[in-house]
C-alpha positions as CSV (number, residue, x, y, z in Angstrom):
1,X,-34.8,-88.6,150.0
2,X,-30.9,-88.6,149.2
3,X,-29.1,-91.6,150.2
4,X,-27.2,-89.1,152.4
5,X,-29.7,-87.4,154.1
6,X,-31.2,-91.1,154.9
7,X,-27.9,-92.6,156.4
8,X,-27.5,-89.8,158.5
9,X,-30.9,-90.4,159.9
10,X,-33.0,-87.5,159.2
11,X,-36.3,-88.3,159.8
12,X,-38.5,-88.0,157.3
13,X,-42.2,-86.8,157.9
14,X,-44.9,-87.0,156.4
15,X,-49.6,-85.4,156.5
16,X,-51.5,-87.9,158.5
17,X,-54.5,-87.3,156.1
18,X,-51.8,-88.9,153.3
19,X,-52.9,-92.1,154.6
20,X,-56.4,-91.9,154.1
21,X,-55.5,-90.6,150.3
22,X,-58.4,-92.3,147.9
23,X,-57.1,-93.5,145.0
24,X,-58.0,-90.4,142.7
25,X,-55.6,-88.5,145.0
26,X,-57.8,-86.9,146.8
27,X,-59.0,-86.6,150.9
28,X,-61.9,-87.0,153.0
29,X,-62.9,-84.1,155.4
30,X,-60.1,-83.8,157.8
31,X,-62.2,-84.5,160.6
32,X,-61.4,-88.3,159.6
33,X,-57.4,-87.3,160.2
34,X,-57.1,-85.1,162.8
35,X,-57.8,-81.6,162.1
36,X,-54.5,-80.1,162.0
37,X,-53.6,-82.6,159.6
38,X,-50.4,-83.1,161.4
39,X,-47.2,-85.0,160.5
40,X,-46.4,-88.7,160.8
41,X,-43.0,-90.3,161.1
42,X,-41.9,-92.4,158.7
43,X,-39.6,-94.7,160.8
44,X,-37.6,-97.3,157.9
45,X,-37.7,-101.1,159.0
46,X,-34.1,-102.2,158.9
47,X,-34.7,-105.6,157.8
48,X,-36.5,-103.9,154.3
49,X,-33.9,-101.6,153.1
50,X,-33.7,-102.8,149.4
51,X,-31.4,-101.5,146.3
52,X,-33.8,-101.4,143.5
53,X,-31.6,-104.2,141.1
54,X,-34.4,-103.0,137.9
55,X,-33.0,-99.0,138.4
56,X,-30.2,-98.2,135.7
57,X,-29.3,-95.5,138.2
58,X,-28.4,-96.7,142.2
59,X,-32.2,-96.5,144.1
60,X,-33.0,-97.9,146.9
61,X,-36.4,-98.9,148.7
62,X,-37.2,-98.7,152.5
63,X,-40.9,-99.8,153.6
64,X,-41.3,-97.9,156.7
65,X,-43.8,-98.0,159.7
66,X,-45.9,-94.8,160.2
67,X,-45.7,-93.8,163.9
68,X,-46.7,-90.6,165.6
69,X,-44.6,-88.2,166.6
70,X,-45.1,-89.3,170.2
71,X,-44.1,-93.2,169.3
72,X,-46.7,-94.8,169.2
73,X,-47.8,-96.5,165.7
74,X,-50.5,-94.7,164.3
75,X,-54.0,-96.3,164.6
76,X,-54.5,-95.4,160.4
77,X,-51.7,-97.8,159.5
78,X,-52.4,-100.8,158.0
79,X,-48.6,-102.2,158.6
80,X,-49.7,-100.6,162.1
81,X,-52.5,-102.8,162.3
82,X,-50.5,-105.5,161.3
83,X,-48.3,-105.4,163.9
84,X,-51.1,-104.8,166.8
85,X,-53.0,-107.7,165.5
86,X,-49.9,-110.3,165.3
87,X,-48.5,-108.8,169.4
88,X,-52.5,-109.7,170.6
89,X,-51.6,-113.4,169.3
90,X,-47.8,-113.3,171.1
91,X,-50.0,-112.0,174.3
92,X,-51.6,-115.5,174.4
93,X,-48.6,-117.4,173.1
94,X,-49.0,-118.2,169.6
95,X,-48.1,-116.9,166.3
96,X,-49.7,-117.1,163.2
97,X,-48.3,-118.3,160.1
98,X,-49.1,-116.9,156.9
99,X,-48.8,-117.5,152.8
100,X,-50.3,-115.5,149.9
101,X,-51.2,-116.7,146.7
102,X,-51.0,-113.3,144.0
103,X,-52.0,-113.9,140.5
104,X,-52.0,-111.1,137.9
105,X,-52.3,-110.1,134.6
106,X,-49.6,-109.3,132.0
107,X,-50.8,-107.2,128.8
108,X,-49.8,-105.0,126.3
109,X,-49.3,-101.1,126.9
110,X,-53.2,-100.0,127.3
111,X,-52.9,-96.2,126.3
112,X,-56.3,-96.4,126.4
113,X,-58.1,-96.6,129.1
114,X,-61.9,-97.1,127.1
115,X,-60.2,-100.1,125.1
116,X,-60.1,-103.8,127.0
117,X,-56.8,-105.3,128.0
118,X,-55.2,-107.3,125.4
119,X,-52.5,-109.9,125.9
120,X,-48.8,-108.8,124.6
121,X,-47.1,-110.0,121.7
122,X,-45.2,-113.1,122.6
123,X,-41.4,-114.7,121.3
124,X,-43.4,-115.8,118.4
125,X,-45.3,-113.0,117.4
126,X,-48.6,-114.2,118.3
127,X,-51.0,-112.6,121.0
128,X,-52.2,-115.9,123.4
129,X,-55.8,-117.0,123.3
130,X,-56.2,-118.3,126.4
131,X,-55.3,-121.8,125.6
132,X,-52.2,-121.6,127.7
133,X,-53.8,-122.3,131.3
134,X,-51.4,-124.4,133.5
135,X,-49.2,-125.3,130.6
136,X,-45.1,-126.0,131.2
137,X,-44.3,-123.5,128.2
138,X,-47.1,-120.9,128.7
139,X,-44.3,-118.2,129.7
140,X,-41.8,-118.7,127.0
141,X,-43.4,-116.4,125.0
142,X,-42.3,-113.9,127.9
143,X,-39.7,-115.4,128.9
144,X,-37.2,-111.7,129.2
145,X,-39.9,-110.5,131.3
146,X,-40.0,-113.6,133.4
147,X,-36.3,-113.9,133.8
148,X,-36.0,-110.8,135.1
149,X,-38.9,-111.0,137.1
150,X,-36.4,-114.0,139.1
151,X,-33.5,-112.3,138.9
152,X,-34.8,-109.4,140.9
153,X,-37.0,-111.7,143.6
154,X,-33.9,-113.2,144.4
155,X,-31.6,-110.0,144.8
156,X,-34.5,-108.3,147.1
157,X,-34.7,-112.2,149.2
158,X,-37.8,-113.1,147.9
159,X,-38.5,-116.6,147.6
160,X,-40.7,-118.2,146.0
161,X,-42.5,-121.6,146.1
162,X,-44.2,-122.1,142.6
163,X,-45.1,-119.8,139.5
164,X,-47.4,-121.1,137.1
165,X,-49.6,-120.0,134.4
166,X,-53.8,-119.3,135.8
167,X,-56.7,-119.7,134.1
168,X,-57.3,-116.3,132.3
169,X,-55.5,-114.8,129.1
170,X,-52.0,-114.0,130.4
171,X,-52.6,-114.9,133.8
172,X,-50.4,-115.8,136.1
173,X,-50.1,-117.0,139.8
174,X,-46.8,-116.6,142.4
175,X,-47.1,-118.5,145.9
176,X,-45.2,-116.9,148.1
177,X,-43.4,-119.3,151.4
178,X,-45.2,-119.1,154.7
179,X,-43.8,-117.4,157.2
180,X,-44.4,-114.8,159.9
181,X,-47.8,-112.5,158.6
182,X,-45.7,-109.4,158.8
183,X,-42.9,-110.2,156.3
184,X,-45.0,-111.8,154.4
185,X,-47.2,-108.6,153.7
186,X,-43.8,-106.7,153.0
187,X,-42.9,-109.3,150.7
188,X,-46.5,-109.2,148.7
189,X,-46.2,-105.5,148.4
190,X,-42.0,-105.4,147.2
191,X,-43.1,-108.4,144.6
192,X,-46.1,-106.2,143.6
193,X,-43.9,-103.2,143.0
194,X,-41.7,-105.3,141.1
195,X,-43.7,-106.3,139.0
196,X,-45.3,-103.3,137.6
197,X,-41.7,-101.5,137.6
198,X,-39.9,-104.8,135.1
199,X,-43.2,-104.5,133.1
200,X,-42.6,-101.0,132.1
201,X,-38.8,-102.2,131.1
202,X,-40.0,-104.9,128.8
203,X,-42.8,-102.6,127.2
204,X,-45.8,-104.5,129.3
205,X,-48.2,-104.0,131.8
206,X,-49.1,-105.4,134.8
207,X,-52.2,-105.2,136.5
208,X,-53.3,-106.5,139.5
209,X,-56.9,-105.6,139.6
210,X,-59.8,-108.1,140.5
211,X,-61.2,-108.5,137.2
212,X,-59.2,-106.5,134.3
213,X,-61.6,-108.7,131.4
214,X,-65.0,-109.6,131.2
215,X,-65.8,-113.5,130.7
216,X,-62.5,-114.5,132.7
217,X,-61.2,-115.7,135.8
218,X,-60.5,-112.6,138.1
219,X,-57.1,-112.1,140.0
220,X,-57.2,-113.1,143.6
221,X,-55.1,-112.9,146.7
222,X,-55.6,-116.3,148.4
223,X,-54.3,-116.2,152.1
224,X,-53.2,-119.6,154.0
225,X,-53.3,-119.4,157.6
226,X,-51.8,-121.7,160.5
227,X,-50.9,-120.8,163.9
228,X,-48.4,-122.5,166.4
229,X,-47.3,-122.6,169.7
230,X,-44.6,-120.1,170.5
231,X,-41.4,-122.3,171.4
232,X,-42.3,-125.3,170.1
233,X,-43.4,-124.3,167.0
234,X,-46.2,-127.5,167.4
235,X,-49.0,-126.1,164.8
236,X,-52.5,-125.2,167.1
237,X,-55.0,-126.9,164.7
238,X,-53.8,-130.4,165.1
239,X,-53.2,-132.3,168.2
240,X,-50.9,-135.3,169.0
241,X,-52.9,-137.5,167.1
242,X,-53.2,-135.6,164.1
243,X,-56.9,-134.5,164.5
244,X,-58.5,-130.9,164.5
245,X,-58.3,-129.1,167.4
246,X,-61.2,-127.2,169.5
247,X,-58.7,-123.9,168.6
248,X,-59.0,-124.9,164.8
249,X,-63.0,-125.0,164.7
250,X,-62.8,-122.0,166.9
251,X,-60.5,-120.4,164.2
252,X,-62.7,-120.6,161.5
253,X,-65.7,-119.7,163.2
254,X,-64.2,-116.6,163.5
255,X,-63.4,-116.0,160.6
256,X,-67.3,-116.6,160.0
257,X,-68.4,-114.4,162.1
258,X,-66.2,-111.2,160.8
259,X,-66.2,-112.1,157.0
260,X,-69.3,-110.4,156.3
261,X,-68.2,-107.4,158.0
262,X,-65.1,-107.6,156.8
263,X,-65.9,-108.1,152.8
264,X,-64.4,-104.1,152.2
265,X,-61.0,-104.7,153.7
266,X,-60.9,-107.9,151.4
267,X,-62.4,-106.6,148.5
268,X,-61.9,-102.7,148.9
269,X,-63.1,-101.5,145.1
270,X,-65.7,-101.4,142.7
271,X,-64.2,-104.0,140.4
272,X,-63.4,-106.2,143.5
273,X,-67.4,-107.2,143.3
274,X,-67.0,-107.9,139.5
275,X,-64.7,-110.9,140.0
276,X,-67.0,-111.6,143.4
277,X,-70.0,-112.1,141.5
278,X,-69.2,-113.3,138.5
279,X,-67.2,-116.0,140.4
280,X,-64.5,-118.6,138.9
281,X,-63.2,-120.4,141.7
282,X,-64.1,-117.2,143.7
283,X,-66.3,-117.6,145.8
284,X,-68.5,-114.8,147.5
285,X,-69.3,-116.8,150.9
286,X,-68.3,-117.8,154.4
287,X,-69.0,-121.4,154.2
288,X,-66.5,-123.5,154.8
289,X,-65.0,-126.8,153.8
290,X,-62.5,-129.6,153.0
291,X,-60.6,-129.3,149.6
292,X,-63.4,-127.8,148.5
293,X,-62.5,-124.1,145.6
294,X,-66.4,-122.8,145.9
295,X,-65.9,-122.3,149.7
296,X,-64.5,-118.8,150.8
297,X,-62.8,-120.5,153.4
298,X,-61.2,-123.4,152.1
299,X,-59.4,-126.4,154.3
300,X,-56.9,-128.0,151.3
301,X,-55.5,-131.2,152.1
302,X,-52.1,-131.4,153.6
303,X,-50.4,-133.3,156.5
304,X,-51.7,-132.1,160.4
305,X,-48.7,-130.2,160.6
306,X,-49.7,-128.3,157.8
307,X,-52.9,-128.2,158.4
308,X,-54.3,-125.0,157.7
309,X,-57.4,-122.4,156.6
310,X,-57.3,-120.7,153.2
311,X,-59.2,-117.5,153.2
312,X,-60.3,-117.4,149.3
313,X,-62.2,-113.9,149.5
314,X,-59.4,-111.5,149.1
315,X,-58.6,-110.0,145.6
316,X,-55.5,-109.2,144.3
317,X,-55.9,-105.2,144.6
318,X,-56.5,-105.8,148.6
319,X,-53.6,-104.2,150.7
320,X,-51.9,-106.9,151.6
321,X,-51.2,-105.8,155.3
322,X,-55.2,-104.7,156.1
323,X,-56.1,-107.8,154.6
324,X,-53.8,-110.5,156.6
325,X,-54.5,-107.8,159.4
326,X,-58.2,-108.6,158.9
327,X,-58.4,-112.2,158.3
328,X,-55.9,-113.1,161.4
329,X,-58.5,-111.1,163.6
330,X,-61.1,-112.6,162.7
331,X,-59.4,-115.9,163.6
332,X,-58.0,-114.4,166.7
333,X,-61.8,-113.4,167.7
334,X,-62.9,-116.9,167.2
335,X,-60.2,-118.4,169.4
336,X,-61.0,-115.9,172.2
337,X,-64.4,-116.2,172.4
338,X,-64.6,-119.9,171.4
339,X,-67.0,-119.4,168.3
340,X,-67.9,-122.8,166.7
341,X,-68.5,-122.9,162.9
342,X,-71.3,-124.2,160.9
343,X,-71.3,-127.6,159.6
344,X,-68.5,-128.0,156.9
345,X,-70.0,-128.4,153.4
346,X,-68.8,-130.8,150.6
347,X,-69.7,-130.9,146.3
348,X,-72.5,-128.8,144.8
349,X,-74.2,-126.3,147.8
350,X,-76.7,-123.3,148.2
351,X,-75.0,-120.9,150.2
352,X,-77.3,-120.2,153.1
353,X,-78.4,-116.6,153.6
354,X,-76.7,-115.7,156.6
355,X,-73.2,-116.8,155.1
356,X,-73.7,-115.1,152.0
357,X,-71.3,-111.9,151.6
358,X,-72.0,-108.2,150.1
359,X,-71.4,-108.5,146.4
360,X,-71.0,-104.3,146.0
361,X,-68.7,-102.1,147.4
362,X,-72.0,-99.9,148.6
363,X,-73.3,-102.7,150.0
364,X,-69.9,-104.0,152.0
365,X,-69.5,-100.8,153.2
366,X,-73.0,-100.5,154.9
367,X,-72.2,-103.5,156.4
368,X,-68.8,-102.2,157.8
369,X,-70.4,-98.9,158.8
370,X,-72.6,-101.3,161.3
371,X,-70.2,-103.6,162.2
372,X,-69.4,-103.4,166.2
373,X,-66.7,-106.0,165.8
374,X,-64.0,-103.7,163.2
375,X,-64.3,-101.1,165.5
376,X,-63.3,-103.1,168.2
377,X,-60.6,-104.6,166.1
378,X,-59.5,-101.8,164.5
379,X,-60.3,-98.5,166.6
380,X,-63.0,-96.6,165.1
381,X,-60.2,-93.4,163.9
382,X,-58.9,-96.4,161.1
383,X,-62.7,-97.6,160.5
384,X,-64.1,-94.6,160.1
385,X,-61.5,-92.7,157.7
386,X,-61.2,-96.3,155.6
387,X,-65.2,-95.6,155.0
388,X,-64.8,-92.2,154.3
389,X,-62.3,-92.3,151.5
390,X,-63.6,-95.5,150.2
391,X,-67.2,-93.3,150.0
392,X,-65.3,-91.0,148.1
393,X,-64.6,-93.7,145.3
394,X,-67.7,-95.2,145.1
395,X,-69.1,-91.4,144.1
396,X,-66.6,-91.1,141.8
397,X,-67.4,-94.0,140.3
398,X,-71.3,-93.3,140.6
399,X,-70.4,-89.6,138.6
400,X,-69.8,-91.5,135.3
401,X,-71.5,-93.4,132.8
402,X,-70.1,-96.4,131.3
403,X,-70.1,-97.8,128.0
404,X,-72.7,-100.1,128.9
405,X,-75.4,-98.2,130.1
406,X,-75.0,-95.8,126.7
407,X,-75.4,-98.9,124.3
408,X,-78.1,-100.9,126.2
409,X,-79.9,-98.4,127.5
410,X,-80.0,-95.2,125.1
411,X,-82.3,-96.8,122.7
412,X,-84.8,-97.5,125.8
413,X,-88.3,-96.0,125.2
C-alpha cells in the first residue's frame, strides 16, 4: 500500500481463506474458510508501525490484526487468538508474562536446495567448524552482519537481553525481555523478519527451521512464562514467603494436560519432529522439573519473583503468536480447573508413556484432530482449517522421495 493511501486510512482488505494459506501457497477446500471466501480487515496496530531502517528506499512495516468486517477479530487469527487468550486471564485478574528464546542459523547463499547448509565465509576467510559454541569471539567473523543486526533492533525498539553463540555450526541464540505475551510475539516476528531481510544485504542466509543439519543441535523457540496479579504486579507462583503457589502447580499441570494435544501448534512441520527426535537439549516430553534441559517444561532457577515455567517444546519455525497463544492456555486451563502435575523429575529419567509427546507431524495431528480441549480453546473454525492446510503439507511432503530412501533403499532385493 502507498504511504498515502495508508495515512489517509483506507482500509485495506484482504481473502479470509489467505489465512489458512499452506506454505506451498496453496488452500484447503473452502469449506474450512467460509465459502464465499470473503474479505477480512486488516486493521494496523498503532503501537507497530515501523520504518524499515534495512530499506535503501523509505518502507515502512505495520503488523495488523485481522478482524471481520463486522468487528469482531476473526476466530482464524493467531494474533486473534492471542489476544482472546491474554483478555480470559485479565477476566480473572492476572496477566501473564512472557519471554522467547529464538536461536537460528546463519549460512551461506544455498542456491541449492538438494545441497546441505554450509556455514559462510567468515572475516578470516575460513568457514567455522563448529568449535565456536558459547565463545566471546564466535561472531567476529560476522561481525557486519551482526552490527547491523543491532543497529536495526534498536531503531524498530527491540531490546534485547543476551546474544550468544548456540551449540550448532553458526548458530545463534537472541533472548528477548519479558514482557506482556502480545508484544512479545510482535517483537519475535519483526526480529525474525529482520533477520532474514539484513542477511540477504550481507550475502547470507538465515534460517529459522527446526533442524537445517543432520548431527546438530536443532533451533528452538524456548518460551518463559510467569503470571502476576493485576495492580500489584506480585508474581502468582510464589507467595509471601517465597514458596510455590497452589496456582503455580496448577499452572503446570495444565500445561501437561494440553501439551500432547498441542505438539502441532508447537512443532507445526515436518522437520519440526527431526529436531524432536533426534533431541539436543530438546526434549520431546511433558515432564517436568527443576533446572533440569531434558524436561519439556523446565523450572530454571531464579529468585520467587522470577520464578517461572519454561516451555522447551516449541521450535523456532512455530508462529510465535499460536504458540504463546497455546502454551498460556494450557496454563490458563490448569489454573481454572485446578489440575495438579505429576511428581517433578530430577537427573537421568524414562519418560513415562502417558507424558511422552507425538514425534511426527501425522502423528501430532491425529492427536489434535481428537483433542476436545483445542477446540474448546480455540473454536473448532481455527482447529479445523489449521489441520486442513497442515494435511496439505504433510501430502506434499509424502509425494516426494528423498535422497535417503534412493541410496539406502534402491539396492534392496
Amino acid at each position: 500500500m502507498t504511504a498515502e493511501a495508508f495515512l489517509e486510512g483506507r482500509r485495506l482488505q484482504l481473502a479470509r481463506g489467505v489465512l489458512l494459506q499452506c506454505i506451498m501457497g496453496g488452500y484447503p477446500p473452502a469449506r474450512f474458510y467460509g465459502s464465499d471466501d470473503g474479505d477480512l480487515a486488516l486493521v494496523a496496530e498503532p503501537t507497530q508501525i515501523h520504518r524499515l531502517p534495512w530499506s535503501d528506499e523509505p518502507r515502512a512495516l505495520a503488523i495488523c490484526d485481522a478482524d471481520e468486517l463486522s468487528g469482531e477479530s476473526s476466530p482464524l487469527s493467531t494474533r486473534g487468538q492471542l489476544k482472546k487468550v491474554i483478555a480470559r486471564y485479565a477476566e480473572r485478574g492476572l496477566a501473564p508474562v512472557v519471554a522467547t528464546e529464538l536461536e537460528f542459523f546463519v549460512f551461506a547463499p544455498n542456491p541449492d536446495p538438494t545441497q546441505a547448509f554450509r556455514p559462510p565465509v567468515g572475516l578470516d576467510g575460513r568457514r567455522e567448524d563448529g568449535q565456536s559454541a558459547f565463545s566471546v569471539s564466535s561472531n567476529n567473523g560476522l561481525r557486519p552482519f551482526f552490527s547491523e543486526v543491532y543497529k536495526c533492533m534498536a531503531a524498530l525498539g527491540l531490546p534485547r537481553d543476551t546474544f550468544m553463540h548456540e551449540m550448532g555450526v553458526s548458530q545463534f541464540e537472541i533472548n528477548l525481555l519479558h514482557g506482556d505475551p502480545l508484544l512479545l510475539a510482535d517483537q519475535t516476528f519483526l526480529f525474525k523478519h529482520l533477520l532474514k531481510e539484513v542477511a540477504l544485504k550481507h550475502g547470507l542466509t538465515v534460517v529459522c527451521m527446526a533442524k537445517p543439519l543432520a548431527h546438530t543441535p536443532g533451533s528452538s523457540m524456548h518460551i518463559h512464562q510467569s503470571v502476576v496479579e493485576i495492580g500489584s504486579g506480585r508474581n502468582v507462583f510464589s507467595d509471601a514467603s517465597g514458596e510455590a503457589t497452589a496456582m503455580f502447580r496448577h499452572f503446570i499441570g495444565g500445561q501437561q494436560a494440553a501439551m500432547t494435544d498441542f505438539t502441532a501448534l508447537f512443532a507445526p512441520n515436518v522437520n519440526s519432529y527431526q529436531r524432536l527426535c533426534h533431541p539436543y537439549a530438546s526434549p520431546n516430553n511433558a515432564c517436568w522439573s527443576h533446572d533440569n534441559r531434558a524436561a519439556g517444561l523446565r523450572i530454571p532457577a531464579s529468585s520467587p519473583v522470577a520464578r517461572r515455567v519454561e516451555n522447551r517444546l516449541p521450535g523456532a519455525d512455530a508462529n510465535p503468536y499460536l504458540a504463546l497463544a497455546a502454551s498460556l492456555a494450557a496454563g490458563l486451563h490448569g489454573i481454572e480447573q485446578e489440575l495438579e502435575p505429576s511428581e517433578a523429575i530430577q537427573g537421568e529419567f524414562v519418560v513415562p508413556d502417558n507424558l511422552a509427546l507425538p514425534c511426527t507431524l501425522h502423528a501430532a495431528l491425529e492427536r489434535l484432530k481428537r483433542s476436545h480441549l483445542a477446540r474448546e480453546l480455540f473454536g473448532p473454525e481455527f482447529i479445523e482449517g489449521y489441520i486442513a492446510s497442515k494435511t496439505m503439507e504433510l501430502t506434499s511432503f509424502f509425494d516426494e522421495i528423498t535422497p535417503w530412501e534412493r541410496r539406502v533403499l534402491a539396492a534392496q532385493a
